[in-house]
N, C-alpha and C positions, 0 to 999 in steps of 0.2 A: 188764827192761821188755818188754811182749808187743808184739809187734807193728801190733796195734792201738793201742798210746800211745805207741808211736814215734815220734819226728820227727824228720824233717832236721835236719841246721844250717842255719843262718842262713846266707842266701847274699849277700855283703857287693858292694859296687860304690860307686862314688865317692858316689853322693849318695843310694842306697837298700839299704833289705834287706829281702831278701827271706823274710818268715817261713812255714815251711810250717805246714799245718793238719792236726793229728791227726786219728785216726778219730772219736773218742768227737767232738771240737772241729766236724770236720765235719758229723755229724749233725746236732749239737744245729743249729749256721748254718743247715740245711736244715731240721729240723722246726719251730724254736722262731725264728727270726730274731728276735724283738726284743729275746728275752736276751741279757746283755751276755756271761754265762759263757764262752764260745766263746773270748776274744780272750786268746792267750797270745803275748808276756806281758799281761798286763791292763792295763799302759799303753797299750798302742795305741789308737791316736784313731780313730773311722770316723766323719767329722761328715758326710760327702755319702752313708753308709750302701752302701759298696761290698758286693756281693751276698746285702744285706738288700732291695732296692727291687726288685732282678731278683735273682733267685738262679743266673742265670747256666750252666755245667756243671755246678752241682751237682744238677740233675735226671739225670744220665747220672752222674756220677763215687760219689752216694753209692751207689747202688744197687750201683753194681760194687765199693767198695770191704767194702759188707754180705757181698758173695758170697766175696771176696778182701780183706784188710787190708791184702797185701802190697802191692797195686799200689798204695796211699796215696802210695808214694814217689813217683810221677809227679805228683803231681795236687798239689792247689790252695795256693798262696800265697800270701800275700796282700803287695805290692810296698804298703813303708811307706818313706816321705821321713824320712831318719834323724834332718832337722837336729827335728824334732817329732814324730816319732813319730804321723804322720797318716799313714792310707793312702790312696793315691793311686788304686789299681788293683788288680787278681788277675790270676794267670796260671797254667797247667796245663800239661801235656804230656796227649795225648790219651789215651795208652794205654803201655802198655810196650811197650818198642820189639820191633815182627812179626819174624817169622824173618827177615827179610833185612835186619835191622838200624835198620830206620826208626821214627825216632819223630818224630811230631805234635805244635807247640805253640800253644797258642794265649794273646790275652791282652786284657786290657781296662784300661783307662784312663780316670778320672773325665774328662769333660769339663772340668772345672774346672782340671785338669791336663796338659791335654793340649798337643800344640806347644812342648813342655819339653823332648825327648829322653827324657822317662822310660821309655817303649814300647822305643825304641831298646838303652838303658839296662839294661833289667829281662831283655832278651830276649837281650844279650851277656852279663850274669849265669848264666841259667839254660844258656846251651848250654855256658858255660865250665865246668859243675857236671857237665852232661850226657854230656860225652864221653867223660868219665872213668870213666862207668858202662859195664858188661859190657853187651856186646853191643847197642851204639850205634856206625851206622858213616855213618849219615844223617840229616841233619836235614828238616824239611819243614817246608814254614808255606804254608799256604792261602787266599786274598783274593778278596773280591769285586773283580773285575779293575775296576770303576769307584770302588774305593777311593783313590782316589790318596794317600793321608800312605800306608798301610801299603804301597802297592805300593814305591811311594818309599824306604821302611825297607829290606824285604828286599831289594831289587836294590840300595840303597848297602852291606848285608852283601855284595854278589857272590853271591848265590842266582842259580841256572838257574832260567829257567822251564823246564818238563817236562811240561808239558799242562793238560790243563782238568779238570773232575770235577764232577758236580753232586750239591749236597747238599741230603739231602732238607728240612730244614729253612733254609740260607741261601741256595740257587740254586745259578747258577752260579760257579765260584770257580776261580782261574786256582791250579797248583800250579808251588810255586818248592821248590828241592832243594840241597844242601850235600853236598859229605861230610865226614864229621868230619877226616880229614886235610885237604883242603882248609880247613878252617874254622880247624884249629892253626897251619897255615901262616901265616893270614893276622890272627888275631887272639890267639895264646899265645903 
């Protein structure tokens, strides 16, 4: 199988999994959203239309994924509630992780689902998938510092904050930091 139709496994957690989305899958979600083609397996539900209504990263991740297939492996999944097979939300990692080990996650959550733990949930999933990958020594998650659920999230993981950073498209966003041993320490 090429790497273009490669997918993760399934990244399992008490009450969601996490299904990654192939290249060929990603596209079509980005050029074609109302086709159902894209949802593998085909059972999955998307009834609140998670990154068909906004399509969310996939304005940055397809393009990078067209130029590179390989970095697919970071990037988007879609977090489905197992006991139904509905998704709840998506989440990516921003990039492969820079020379100095750091990688960026981000992630979204239907309103309709939210105040669940699912965010919580999806995001102890994916870094427990994460550490395990070569050359990951840091994690990082970025928030509009008057976010208060996510700021609340990361600082109940024990995330440092580590400064501020403004981005060009969501403002100002406060940046919180892990390192991957700290993070095995406290949650493998």
């Amino acid at each position: 199988m090429s790497a273009q139709h490669a997918t993760e496994p399934v990244i399992t957690t008490e009450r969601l999994a996490l299904h990654h989305i192939s290249v060929p899958n990603l596209v079509r979600l980005y050029e074609g959203p109302e086709s159902a083609d894209f949802y593998d397996p085909p059972t999955l539900q998307n009834p609140y239309r998670d990154l068909i209504e906004n399509s969310g990263p996939l304005q940055w991740r397809v393009p990078d994924v067209q130029r590179d297939p390989s970095l697919n492996k970071w990037f988007v999944r879609w977090i489905v509630q197992r006991a139904d097979n509905c998704i709840v939300g998506s989440t990516a990692f921003h990039n492969a992780p820079n020379e100095l080990g750091m990688i960026e996650i981000g992630i979204g959550i239907q309103p309709a689902f939210q105040r669940r733990g699912f965010a919580s949930e999806s995001l102890l999933g994916m870094w427990r998938w994460v550490i395990d990958q070569d050359g990951v020594t840091t994690l990082r998650y970025t928030v509009d510092p008057y976010n208060t659920p996510s700021v609340r999230i990361i600082t109940n993981f024990g995330f440092h904050h580590v400064g501020q950073q403004i981005d060009e498209i969501d403002g100002p966003e406060d940046v919180y930091e892990l390192s991957t041993q700290e993070f095995r320490t406290k949650f493998c």
